[in-house]
Z-matrix of the N, CA and C atoms (Angstrom, degrees):
N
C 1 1.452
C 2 1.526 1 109.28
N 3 1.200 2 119.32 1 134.63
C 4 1.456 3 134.37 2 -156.51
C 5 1.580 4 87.78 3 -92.70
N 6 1.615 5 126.41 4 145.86
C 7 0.984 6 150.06 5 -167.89
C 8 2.066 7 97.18 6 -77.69
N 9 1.358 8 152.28 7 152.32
C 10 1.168 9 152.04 8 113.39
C 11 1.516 10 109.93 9 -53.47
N 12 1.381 11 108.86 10 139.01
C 13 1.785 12 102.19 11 165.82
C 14 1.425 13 103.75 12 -110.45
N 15 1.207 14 114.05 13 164.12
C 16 1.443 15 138.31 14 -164.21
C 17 1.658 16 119.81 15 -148.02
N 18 1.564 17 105.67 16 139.20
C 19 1.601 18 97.73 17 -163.64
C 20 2.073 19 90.34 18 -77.71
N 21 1.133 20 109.42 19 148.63
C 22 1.422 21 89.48 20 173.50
C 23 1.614 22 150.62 21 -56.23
N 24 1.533 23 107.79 22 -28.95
C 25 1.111 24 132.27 23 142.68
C 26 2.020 25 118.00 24 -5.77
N 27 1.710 26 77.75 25 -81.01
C 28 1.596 27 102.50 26 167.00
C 29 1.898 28 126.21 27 -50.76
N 30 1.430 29 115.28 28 -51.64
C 31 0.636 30 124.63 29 155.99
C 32 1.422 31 128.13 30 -39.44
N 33 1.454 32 118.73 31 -56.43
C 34 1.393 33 125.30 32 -153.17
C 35 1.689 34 88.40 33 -77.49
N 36 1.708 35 123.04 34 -15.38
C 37 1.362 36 91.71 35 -158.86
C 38 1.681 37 100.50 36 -124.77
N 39 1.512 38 103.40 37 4.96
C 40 1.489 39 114.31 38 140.21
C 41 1.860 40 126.41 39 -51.82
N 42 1.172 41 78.47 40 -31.16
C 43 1.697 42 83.79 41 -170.38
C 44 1.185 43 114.95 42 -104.41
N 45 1.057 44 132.91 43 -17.66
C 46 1.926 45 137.69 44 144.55
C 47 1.404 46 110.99 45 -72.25
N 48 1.060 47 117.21 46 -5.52
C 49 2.146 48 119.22 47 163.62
C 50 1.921 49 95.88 48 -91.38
N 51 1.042 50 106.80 49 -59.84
C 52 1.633 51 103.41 50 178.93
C 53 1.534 52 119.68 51 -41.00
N 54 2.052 53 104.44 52 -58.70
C 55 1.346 54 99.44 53 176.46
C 56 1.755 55 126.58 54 -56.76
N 57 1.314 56 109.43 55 -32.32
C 58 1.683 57 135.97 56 -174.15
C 59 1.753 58 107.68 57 -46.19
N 60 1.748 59 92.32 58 -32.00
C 61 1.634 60 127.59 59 -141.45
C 62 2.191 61 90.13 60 -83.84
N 63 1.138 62 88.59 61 -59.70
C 64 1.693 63 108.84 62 176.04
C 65 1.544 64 130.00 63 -51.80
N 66 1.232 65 103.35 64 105.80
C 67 1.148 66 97.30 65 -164.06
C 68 1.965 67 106.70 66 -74.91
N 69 1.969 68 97.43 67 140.31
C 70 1.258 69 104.45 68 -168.30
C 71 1.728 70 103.81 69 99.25
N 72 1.220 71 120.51 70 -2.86
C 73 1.734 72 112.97 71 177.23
C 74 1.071 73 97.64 72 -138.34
N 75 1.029 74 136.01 73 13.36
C 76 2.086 75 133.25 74 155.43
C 77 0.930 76 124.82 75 -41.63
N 78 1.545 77 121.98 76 -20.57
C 79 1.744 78 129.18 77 151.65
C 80 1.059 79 115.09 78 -109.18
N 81 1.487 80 139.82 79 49.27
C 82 1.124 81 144.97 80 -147.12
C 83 1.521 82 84.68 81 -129.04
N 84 1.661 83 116.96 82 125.10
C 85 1.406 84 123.61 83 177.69
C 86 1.500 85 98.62 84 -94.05
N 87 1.583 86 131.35 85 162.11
C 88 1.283 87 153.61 86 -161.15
C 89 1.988 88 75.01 87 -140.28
N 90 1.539 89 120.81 88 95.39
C 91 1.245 90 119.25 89 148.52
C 92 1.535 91 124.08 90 -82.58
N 93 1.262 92 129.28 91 -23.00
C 94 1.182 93 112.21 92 -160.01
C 95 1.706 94 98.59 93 -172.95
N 96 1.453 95 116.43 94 102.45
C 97 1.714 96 119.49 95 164.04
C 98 2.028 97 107.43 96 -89.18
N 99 0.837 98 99.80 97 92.22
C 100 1.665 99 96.21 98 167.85
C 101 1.568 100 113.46 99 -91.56
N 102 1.186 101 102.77 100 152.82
C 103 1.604 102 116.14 101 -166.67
C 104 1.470 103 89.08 102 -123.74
N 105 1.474 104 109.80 103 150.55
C 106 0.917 105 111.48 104 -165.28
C 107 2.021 106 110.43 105 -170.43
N 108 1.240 107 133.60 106 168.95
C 109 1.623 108 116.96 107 -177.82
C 110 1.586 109 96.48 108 -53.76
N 111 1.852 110 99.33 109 168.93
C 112 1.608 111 89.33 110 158.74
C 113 1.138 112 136.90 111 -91.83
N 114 1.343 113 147.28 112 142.59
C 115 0.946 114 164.02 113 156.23
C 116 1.820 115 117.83 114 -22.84
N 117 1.373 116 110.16 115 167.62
C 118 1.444 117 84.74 116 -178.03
C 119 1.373 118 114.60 117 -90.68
N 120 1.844 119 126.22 118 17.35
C 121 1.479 120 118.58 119 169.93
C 122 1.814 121 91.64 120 -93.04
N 123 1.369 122 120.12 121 -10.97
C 124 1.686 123 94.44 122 172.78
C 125 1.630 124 101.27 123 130.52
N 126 1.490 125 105.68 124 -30.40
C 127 1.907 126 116.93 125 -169.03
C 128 1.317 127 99.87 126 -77.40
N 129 1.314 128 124.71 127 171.62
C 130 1.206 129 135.70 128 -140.14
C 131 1.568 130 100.84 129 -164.31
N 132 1.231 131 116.85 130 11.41
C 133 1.575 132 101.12 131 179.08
C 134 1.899 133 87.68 132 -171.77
N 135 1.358 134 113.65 133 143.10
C 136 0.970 135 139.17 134 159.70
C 137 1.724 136 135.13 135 -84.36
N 138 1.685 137 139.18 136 173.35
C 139 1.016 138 108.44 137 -159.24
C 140 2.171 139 83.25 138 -151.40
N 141 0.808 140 126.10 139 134.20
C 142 1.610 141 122.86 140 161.32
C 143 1.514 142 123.41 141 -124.12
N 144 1.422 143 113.70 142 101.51
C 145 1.634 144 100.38 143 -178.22
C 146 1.730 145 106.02 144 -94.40
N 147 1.389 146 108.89 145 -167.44
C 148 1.131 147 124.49 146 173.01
C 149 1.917 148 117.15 147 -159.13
N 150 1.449 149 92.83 148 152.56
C 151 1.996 150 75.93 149 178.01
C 152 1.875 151 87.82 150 -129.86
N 153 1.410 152 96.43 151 103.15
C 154 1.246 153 107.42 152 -172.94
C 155 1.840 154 115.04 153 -74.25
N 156 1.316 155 110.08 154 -19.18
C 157 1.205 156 125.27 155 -161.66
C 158 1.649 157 113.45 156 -77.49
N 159 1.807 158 99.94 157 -14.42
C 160 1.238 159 119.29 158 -159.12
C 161 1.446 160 102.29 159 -111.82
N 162 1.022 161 130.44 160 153.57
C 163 1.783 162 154.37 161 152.08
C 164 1.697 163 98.91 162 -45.13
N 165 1.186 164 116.21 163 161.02
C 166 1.787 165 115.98 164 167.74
C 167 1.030 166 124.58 165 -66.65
N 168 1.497 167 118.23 166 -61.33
C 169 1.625 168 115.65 167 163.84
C 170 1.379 169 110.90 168 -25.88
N 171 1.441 170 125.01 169 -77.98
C 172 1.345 171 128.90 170 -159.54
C 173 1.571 172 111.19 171 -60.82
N 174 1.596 173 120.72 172 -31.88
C 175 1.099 174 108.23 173 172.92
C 176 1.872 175 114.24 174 -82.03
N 177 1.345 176 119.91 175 -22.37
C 178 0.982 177 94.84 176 179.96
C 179 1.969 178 122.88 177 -82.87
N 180 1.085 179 96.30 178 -13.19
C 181 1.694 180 109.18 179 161.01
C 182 1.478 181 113.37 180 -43.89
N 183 1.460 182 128.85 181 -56.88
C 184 1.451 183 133.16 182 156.57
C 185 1.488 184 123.70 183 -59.39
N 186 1.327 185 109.85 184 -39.40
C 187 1.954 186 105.30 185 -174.11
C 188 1.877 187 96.54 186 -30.80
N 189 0.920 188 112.13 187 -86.51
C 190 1.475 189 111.97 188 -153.38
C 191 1.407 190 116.53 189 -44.30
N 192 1.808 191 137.33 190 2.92
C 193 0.928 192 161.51 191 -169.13
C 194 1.635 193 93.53 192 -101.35
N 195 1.464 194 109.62 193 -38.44
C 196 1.473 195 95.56 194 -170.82
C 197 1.266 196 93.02 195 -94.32
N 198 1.276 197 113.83 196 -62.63
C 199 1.728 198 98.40 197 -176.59
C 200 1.725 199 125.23 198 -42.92
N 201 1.100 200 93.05 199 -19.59
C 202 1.910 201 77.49 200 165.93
C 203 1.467 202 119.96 201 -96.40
N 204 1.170 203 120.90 202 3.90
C 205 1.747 204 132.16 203 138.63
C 206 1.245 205 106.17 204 -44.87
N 207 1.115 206 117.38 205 -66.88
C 208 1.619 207 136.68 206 -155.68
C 209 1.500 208 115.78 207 -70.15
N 210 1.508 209 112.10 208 -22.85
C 211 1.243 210 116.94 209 -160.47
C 212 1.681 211 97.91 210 -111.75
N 213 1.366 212 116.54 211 -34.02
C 214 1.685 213 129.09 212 142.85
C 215 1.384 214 109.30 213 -37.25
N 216 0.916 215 133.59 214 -79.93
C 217 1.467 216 142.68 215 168.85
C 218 1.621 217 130.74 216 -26.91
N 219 1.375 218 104.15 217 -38.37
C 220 1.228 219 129.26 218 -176.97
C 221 1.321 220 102.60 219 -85.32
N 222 1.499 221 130.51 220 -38.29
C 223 1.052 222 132.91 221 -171.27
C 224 1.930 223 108.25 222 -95.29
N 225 1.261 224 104.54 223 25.49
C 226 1.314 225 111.34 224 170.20
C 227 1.488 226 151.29 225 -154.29
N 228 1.960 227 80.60 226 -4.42
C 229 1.562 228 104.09 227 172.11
C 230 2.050 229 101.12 228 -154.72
N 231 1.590 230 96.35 229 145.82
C 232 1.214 231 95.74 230 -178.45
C 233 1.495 232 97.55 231 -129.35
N 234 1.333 233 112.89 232 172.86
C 235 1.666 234 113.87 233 -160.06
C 236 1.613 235 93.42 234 -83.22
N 237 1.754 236 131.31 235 147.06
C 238 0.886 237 116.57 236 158.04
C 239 1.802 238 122.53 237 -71.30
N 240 1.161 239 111.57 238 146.37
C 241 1.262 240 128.16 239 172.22
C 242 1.649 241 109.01 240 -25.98
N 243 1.389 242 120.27 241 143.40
C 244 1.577 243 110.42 242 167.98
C 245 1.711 244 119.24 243 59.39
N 246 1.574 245 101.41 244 -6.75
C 247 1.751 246 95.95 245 178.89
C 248 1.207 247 93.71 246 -76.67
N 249 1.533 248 125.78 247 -38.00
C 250 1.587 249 120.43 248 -163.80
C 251 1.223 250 118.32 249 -40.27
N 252 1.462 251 128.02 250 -18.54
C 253 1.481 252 113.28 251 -134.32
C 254 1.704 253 84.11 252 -116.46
């Protein structure tokens, strides 16, 4: 399946509607999308959340809920070129 590109903008706020979307990541922060060469699956930008609102235990009980947003995501849109900047 061929990648969609996306200005990053777009992207970044596709993917804080997705996490929002999941149940268990409704306080789930979107800190940081970096773009970056691609990788060897092809993507071109990376993603780091956090659930600041929460204790560790409780957030790490969800991490893997977000990262498979992220890794969905990754596997379907890459940043367009030059949006980064």
């Amino acid at each position: 399946m061929a990648r969609s590109s996306k200005p990053l903008p777009e992207l970044r706020q596709m993917l804080a509607q997705c996490l929002l979307e999941v149940p268990g990541c409704g306080d789930c922060e979107l800190r940081a999308v970096c773009v970056h060469r691609p990788d060897h699956t092809g993507c071109n930008w990376s993603a780091e959340v956090d659930f600041p609102a929460r204790g560790e235990e409780e957030a790490v009980r969800d991490l893997p809920r977000a990262r498979r947003v992220i890794v969905l995501m990754r596997e379907r849109y890459n940043v367009v070129p030059g949006s980064a900047a």
